[in-house]
C-alpha positions in Angstrom: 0.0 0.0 0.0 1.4 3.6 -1.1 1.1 6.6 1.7 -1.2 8.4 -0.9 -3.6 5.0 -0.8 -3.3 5.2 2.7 -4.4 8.4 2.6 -7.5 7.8 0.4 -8.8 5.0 2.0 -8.9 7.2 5.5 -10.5 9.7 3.5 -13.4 7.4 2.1 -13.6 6.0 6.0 -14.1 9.2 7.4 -16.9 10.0 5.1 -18.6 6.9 5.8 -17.9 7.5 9.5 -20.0 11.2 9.1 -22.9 9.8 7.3 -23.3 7.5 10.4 -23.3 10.6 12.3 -19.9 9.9 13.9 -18.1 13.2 14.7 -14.7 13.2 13.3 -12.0 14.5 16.0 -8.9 13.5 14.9 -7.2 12.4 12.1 -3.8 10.7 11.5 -2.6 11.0 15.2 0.8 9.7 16.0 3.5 9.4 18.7 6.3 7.9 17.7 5.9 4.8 15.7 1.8 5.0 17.6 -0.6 5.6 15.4 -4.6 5.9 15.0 -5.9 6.3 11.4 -9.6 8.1 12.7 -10.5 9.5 16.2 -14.3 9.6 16.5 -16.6 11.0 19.1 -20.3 9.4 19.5 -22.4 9.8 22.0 -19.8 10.4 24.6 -17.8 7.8 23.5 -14.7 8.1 22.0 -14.0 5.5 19.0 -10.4 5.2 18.2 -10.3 3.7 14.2 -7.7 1.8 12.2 -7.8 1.6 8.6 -7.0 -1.2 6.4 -6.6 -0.9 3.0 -7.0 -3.8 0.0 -6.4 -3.4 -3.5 -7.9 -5.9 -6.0 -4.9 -7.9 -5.9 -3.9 -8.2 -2.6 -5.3 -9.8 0.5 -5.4 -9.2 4.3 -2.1 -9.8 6.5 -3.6 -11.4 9.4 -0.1 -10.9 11.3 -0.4 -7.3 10.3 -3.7 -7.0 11.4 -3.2 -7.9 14.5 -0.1 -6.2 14.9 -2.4 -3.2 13.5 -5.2 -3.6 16.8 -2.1 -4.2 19.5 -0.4 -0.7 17.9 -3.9 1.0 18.0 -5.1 0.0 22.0 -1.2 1.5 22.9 -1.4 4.2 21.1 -5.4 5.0 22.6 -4.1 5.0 26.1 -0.9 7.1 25.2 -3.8 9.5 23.8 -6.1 8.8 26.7 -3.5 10.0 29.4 -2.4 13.0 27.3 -5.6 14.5 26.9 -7.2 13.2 30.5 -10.4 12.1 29.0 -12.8 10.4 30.8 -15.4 9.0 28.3 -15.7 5.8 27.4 -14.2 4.4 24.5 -14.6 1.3 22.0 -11.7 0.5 19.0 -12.8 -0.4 15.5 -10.9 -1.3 11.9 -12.7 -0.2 8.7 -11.9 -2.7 5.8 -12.0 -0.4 2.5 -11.2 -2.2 -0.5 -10.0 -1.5 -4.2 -9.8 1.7 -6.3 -12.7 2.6 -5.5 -12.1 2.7 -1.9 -15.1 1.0 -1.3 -16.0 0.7 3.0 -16.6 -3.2 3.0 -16.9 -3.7 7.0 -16.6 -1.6 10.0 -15.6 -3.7 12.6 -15.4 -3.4 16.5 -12.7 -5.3 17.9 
């Protein structure tokens, strides 16, 4: 995956993330080698989002993937204790797929 289909494919999930009247509060986050792809806010709870991108040809690392959830629950509580929040919070990974950049799944994990 190039950075600019990276970048697409948070694009397309953040879309589909505000038609489902999720509110968008961060984007591309980082500390270090910590990273979340979408920080959402709904209903008081804050949704921390990792984005996995497929092209036609390829198909999904499950070693990655998890690697992927592990990075993203670290790098929520590095977030959680730098901002103090005291919300809830749930963790998600948005499958979008092809050129296109179709959302295929949104799932909680």
């Amino acid at each position: 995956m190039t950075l600019t289909q990276k970048k697409q494919a948070i694009k397309a999930a953040s879309i589909y993330l505000e038609m489902r009247r999720h509110q968008i509060t961060e984007i591309g986050w980082s500390r270090g080698r910590h990273q979340i792809d979408i920080i959402a806010n709904q209903a008081g709870t804050y949704e921390f989002i990792a984005v996995n991108y497929s092209s036609e040809n390829s198909s999904i690392d499950l070693f990655n993937y998890a690697r992927q959830i592990d990075n993203l629950k670290t790098a929520s509580d590095i977030f959680i204790k730098e901002t103090k929040i005291k919300a809830s919070t749930s963790f998600f990974v948005i499958e979008v797929y092809g050129n296109a950049y179709a959302v295929m799944s949104l799932n909680q994990v």
